[in-house]
N, C-alpha and C positions, 0 to 999 in steps of 0.2 A: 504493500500500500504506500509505497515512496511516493506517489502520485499523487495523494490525497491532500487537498488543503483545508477545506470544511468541511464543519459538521452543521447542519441545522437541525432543528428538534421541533418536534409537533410538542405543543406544549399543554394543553386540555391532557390531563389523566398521562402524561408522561412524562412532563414536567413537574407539571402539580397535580393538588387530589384535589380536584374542584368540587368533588358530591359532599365529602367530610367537611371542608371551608363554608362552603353557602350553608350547611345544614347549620352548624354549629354556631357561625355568625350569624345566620338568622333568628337562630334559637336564645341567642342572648340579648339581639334589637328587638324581638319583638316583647320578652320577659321585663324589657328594663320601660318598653312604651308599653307593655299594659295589651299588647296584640296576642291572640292565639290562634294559632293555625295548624294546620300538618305542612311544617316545613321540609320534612324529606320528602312526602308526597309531590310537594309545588316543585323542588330543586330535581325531582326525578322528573318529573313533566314538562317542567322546561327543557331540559337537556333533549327531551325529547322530541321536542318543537325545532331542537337545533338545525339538524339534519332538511327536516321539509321549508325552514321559511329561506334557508340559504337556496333549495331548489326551486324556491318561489324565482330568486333572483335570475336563477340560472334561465328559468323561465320565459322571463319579460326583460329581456336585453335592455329593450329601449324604456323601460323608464328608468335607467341608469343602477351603477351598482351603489349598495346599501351596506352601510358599514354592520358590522355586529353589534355593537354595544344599540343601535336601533334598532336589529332586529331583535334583540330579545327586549328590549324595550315595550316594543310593540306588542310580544309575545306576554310577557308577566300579565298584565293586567286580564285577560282572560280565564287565562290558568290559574290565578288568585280566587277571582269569580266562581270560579267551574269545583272550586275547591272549599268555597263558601268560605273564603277569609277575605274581610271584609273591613270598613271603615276606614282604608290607607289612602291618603292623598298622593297626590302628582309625586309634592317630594318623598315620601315616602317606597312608593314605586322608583323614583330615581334611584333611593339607595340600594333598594335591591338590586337591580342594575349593577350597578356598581360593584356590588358584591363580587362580581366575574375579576377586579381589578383587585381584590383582596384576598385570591388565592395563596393560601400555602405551599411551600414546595414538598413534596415525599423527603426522605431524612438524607437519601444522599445524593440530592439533586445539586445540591449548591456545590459540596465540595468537589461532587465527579465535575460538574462543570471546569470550578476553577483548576483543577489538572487538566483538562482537555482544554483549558484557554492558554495552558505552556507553550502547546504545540499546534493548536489549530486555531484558524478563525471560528467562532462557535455563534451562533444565529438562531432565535427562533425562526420555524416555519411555519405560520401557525393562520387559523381561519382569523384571529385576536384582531380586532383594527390597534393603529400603531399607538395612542393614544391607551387604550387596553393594556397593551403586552408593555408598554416604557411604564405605566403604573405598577402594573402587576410587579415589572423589575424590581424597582426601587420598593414594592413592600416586602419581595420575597426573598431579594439579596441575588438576585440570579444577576451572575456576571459576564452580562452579550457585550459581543465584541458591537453587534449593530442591531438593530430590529427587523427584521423580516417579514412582511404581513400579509395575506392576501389583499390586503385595502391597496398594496402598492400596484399591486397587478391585475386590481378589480377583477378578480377572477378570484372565487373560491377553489380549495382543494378539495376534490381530487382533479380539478383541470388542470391539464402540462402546461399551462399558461405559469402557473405557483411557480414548480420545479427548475421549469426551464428559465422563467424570469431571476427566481434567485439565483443562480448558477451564471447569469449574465451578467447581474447588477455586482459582482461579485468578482467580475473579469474571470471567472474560470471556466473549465468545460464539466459538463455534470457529470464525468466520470471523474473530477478533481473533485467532486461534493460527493458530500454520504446525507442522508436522512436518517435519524435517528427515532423510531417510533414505536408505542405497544401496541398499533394496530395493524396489524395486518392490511389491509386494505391501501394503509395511508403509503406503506412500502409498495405496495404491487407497483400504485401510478407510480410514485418517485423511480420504481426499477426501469420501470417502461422506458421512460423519457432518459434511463442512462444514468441515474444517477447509483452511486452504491447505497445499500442497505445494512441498516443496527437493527435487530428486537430486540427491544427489551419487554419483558413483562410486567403489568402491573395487575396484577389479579384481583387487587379490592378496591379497581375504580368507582364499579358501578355499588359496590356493597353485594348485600344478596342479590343483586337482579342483576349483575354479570351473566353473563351467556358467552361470550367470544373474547377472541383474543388472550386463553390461558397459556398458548403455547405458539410458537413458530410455525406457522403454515405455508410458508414460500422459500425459498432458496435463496437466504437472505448472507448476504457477505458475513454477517459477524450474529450470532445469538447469545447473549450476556445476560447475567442474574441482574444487574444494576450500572450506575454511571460509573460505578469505580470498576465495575469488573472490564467492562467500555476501557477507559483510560488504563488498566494494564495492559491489556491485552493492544493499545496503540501507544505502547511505549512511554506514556506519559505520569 
C-alpha cells in the first residue's frame, strides 16, 4: 500500500454512535425541560427517515440539493407527532436537530484517528453537510486533516459523484484513497469507482434493531477489529 495517501471515513455509526448520543442527550433535554417522550423510538425513526428523504433529493434534481441538517429538520417534527411527543417549539425542534452535531465518538475513534493523521491525510466522507461534520469535530475531538461532505458534491453517497469528487479535490487518484466504513454497502460504491477498502465493525450501532453489517461481506483490502487495529496494520 506504498501508494496510499488517504483515508476518508463514513462517519454516522463508524465514526460515532449516533443512536446512544441522541438517545441519551435527548433523554437529559427533555428531563431537565419537563418533556417526555420515547426518545429511542423518535432517534430510531428518524434515522430511519435518513435513507428515503436523501432519495427524495436524489429524486427531484431540479429543485436543487438539500443539505442534511434540513433534511432531518424537516423530518423530526412528524416523527415527534406520529410519536405523540408533543408541546416542542420551533426552537426546541432546532435542538434536536442539532443533536446530529453533538455526537460522541466510539472509545477509539479519536486516538486511531490521530495515529492514522502521522501518516495519512485523514477526511471524513460523510452524507454530514460541512457545517454538521466541522461541529460535530470540535465536540468530539476528531482530528480531520479537512472536511469532506456530500454538501460539497451535492450529490449524496452512494453516488461516485462523493468518491470520485473526494479523491479529486484531494489531487489524488482513488486508488491513492481508501474508504474506511462499517457498512458494507458504503464500501461496495467506494470499491467501484476505484477507491481501496477498510471494514471495520460496529455491531451496536443500531442497538437491538441491528440486522446488517456484523461482518465483512465484500473483498474488502483491509478487515480490522477497530481504528487502532486500522493504524497497525498501516504502519502507523
Amino acid at each position: 500500500m506504498a501508494e496510499l495517501k488517504a483515508l476518508l471515513f463514513d462517519v454516522f455509526g463508524t465514526v460515532v454512535d449516533w443512536r446512544s448520543s441522541l438517545i441519551d442527550d435527548f433523554t437529559a433535554w427533555g428531563d431537565a425541560k419537563g418533556v417526555r417522550g420515547d426518545w429511542a423510538a423518535l432517534v430510531d425513526a428518524w434515522r430511519g427517515a435518513y435513507m428515503p428523504s436523501m432519495d427524495e433529493v436524489r429524486r427531484h434534481p431540479e429543485r436543487g440539493f438539500v443539505i442534511l441538517d434540513d433534511l432531518q429538520r424537516q423530518s423530526v417534527e412528524p416523527l415527534a407527532a406520529r410519536l405523540g411527543i408533543t408541546g416542542l417549539t420551533a426552537a426546541d425542534f432546532d435542538y434536536l436537530t442539532r443533536g446530529w452535531h453533538r455526537l460522541h465518538p466510539w472509545p477509539d475513534s479519536v486516538g486511531g484517528l490521530t495515529r492514522l493523521k502521522s501518516r495519512f491525510i485523514i477526511s471524513p466522507l460523510s452524507n454530514g453537510n460541512v457545517a454538521l461534520l466541522t461541529n460535530m469535530a470540535k465536540f468530539a475531538g476528531l482530528p480531520w486533516d479537512v472536511i469532506l461532505s456530500a454538501e460539497i458534491f451535492r450529490h449524496y453517497k452512494p453516488d461516485p459523484e462523493t468518491y470520485l469528487g473526494a479523491a479529486k479535490i484531494l489531487g489524488l487518484a482513488p486508488e491513492q484513497v481508501m474508504l474506511v466504513a462499517a457498512h458494507n454497502n458504503d464500501l461496495a460504491a467506494a470499491q467501484t469507482c476505484g477507491l481501496k477498502t477498510a471494514f471495520v465493525p460496529r455491531v451496536t450501532e443500531y442497538g437491538p434493531l441491528q440486522t446488517r453489517d456484523f461482518k465483512a461481506e465484500g473483498n474488502w483490502d483491509y478487515v480490522v477489529s477497530d481504528f487502532d487495529d486500522l493504524a497497525g496494520r498501516l504502519g502507523c
